[in-house]
N, C-alpha and C positions, 0 to 999 in steps of 0.2 A: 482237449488237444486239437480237433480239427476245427472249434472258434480257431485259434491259433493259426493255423495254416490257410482256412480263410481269410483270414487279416492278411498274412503277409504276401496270400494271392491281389488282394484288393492295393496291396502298397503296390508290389511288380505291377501292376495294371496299372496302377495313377501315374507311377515314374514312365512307363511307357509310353503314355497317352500325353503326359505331359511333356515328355521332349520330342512328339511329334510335330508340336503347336508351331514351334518356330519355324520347321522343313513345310511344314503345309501353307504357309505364305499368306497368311490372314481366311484360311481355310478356301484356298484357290490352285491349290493342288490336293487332286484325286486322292491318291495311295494315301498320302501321309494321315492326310483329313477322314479319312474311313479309320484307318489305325486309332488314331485319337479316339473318333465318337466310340467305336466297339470296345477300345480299352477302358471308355470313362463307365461305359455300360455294365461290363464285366466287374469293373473297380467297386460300383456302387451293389449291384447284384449282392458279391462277396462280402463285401462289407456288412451291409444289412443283414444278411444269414449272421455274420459274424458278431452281431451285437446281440443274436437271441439268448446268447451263452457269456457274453463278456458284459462288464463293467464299461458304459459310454464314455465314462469321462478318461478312463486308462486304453480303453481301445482307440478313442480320439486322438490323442496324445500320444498313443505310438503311434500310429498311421499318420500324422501330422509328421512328428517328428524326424521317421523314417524316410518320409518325402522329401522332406525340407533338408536333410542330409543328402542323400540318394540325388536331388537334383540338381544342385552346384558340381557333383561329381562327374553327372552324366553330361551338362554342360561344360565340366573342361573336356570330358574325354572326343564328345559328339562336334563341340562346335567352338572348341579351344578356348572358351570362355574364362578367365583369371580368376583365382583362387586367392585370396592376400591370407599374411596370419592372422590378423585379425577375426577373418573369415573363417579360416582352420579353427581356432580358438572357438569362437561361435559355435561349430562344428560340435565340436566336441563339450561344449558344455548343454546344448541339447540333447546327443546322447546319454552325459551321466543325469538329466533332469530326469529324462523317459526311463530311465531305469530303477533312479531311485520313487517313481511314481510307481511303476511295477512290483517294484521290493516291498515298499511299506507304504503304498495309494491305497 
């Protein structure tokens, strides 16, 4: 169980680091660009621990997937970035992949 909570430390750490990329301005402001590198640092740390007990190709695959959801979100919320259904759809057929990879991967 704490693989598990490892992983999902190491997602919150990539979704954080990764929607600082765009406020830190090609990494030319300070705050944001520290936040990125210690989040990617943290992200990978977590991760690693997280794979001594998990399966790579299912721990990949949710940590991928989770991001790749998690980040179009964070981009509409942080920097009003567009969402289409297309998009949504996309969304959510990621989800049910990573799950049914979880269920019977």
């Amino acid at each position: 169980m704490i693989a598990y909570v490892l992983l999902m430390v190491s997602v919150a750490c990539d979704v954080m680091a990764t929607s600082m990329l765009p406020a830190s301005k090609g990494f030319t402001k300070l705050k944001p660009s520290l936040i990125a590198v210690v989040g990617y640092v943290v992200c990978f740390f977590c991760f690693g621990h997280a794979l001594a007990s998990l399966n790579l190709g299912i721990a990949y695959a949710t940590w991928g997937a989770i991001g790749a959801v998690a980040a179009p979100v964070v981009g509409y919320l942080l920097y009003r970035q567009r969402i289409t259904k297309i998009g949504l759809l996309a969304l959510v057929l990621i989800i049910a992949s990573v799950v049914i990879l979880n269920l019977y991967g």
